[in-house]
N, C-alpha and C positions, 0 to 999 in steps of 0.2 A: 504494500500500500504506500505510495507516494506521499505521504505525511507521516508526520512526525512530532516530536516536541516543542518543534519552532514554528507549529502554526499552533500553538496553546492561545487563545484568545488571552488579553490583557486580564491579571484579574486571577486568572482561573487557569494559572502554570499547574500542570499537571495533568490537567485534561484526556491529552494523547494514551499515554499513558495510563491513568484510571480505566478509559474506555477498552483499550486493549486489555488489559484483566481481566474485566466484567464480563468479557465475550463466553467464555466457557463457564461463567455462573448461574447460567439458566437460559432456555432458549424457551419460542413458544409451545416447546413438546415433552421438556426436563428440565430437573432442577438439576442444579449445581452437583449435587453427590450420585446420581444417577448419570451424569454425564463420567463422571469419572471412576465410577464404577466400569460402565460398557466399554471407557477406554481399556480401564486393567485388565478385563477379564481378555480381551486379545491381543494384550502386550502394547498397543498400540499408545504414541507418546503426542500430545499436542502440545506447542511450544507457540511463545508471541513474546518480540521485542521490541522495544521504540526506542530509535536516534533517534536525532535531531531532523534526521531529512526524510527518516520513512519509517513505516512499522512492518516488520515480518513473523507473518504468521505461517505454519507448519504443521504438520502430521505427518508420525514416521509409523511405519507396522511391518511385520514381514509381509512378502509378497501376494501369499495367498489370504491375506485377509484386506487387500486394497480394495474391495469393493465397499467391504462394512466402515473399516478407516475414511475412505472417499464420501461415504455416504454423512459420515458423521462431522467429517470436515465442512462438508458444504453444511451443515443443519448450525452448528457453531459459526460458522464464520459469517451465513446470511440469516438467521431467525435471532437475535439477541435479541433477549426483553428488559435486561437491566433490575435485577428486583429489589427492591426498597430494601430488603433485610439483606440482599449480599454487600447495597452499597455500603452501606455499615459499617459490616461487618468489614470488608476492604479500607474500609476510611481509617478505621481502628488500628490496622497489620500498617496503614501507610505512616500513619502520626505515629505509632510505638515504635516503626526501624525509625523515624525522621529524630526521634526525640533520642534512640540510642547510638546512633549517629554520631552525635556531640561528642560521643566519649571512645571514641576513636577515632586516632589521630590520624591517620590515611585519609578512612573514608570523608573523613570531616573536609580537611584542608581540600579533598578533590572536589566535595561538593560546593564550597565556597568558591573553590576558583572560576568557575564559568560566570556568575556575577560578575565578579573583577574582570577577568579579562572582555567580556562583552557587555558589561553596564545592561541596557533596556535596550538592547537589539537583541532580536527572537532567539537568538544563541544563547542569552545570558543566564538559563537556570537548566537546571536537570530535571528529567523526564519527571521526577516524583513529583517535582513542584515543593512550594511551602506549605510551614501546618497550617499560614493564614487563607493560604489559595485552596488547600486540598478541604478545608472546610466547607468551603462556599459552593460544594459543584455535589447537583444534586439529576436526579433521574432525566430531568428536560436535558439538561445540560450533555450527557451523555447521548442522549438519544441525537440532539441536533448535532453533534460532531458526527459522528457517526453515520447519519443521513445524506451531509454534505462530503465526506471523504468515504466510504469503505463503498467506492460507486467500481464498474468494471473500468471503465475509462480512466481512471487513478491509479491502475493497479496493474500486476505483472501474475500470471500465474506460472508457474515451472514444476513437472513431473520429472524426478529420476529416479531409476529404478527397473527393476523389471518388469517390463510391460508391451503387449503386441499395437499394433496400428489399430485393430478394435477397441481395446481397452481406454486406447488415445482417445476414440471416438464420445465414449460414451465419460470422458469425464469432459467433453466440453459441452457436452449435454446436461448433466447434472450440473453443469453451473447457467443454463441458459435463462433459468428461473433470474438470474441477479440481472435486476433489469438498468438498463445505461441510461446516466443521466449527464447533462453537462458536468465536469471538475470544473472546480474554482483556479482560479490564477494569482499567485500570492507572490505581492511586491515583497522581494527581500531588500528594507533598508542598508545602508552601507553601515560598515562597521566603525563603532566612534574611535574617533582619534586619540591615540597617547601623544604624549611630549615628553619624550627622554625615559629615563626608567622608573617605572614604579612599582611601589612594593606595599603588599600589606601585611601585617603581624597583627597574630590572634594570639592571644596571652591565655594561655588557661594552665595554670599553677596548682592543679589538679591532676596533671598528666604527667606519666613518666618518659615521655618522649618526644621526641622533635622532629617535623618535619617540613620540609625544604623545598618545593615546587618551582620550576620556573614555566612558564605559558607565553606562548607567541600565539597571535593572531592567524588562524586559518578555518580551512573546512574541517568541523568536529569528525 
């Protein structure tokens, strides 16, 4: 999918991100533990990441079970319902890693440096977003990203694996149901300007370690 973290609407960093989660939380046909039940029971693994410039979503299974994998790829990837009690329940897992976060000094200084180095140009946070933005985004909010990106004309699909020219056939069948809409077209601002070098130091006299980052300017 051709989006990513840098089209988080202002406000509401995280977005990208929340949405791709929620995807295998329940569709219109299963809940969340039902969906992951039917994946176990055939080995089969469903995977989704968000950069900054796209989200990729996956399903892997042995070969003789791609039609049930295929099938369950497509019910995930185009029926999402978003359900009031998964978002929750995700909002909860997203603010408790955000909040333990702090107290590690890696992961901390990595997630501060994209602010820094990109200020308020669409590069400037991580996928999770903040605990003030991860707050504010609720069922709509999820639903209209969603609507306007997870379209086919956004997107790339790619099978590998074993599989004859028929089998080709019928997974671009199963996905004929995703019906095509216009994508959007999204101005990426230029990147704000430094002068000379700069540096920021986070004090926390609580940690027993130090860590050292330096950040240039490019494509995350």
């Amino acid at each position: 999918i051709k989006t990513g973290s840098s089209q988080d609407p202002a406000g509401k960093e995280g977005l990208a991100g929340f949405t791709a989660a929620m995807l295998e939380k329940g569709t219109k046909r299963r809940g969340a533990e039902r969906i992951s039940e039917d994946l176990e029971q055939i080995g089969a693994e469903f995977g989704i990441g968000v950069e900054p410039d796209y989200t990729m979503a996956s399903i892997s299974s042995l070969s003789f079970d791609k039609d049930n994998s295929l099938k369950q790829f497509q019910e995930i990837l185009l029926t999402p319902v978003f359900p009031p009690q998964e978002i929750e329940r995700h909002r909860k897992q997203v603010l408790g890693g955000l909040q333990k976060m702090a107290d590690r000094a890696e992961a901390f200084s990595e997630y501060l440096m994209q602010p820094f180095l990109f200020g308020k140009h669409p590069y400037g946070h991580e996928a999770s977003g903040t605990p003030k933005s991860v707050k504010t985004l609720r069922n709509f909010d999820l639903q209209r990203f969603y609507s306007a990106n997870y379209v086919p004309g956004n997107s790339v699909l790619a099978v590998v694996g074993q599989y004859d020219p028929e089998w080709r056939e019928s997974v671009v069948k199963t996905f004929e149901e995703w019906k095509s809409q216009p994508s959007k077209t999204t101005e990426v601002p230029d990147f704000p300007k430094w002068d000379g070098l700069e540096m920021l130091l986070v004090d926390r006299a609580d940690l027993q370690q130090a860590q050292i980052q330096i950040g240039f300017k490019g494509v995350p």
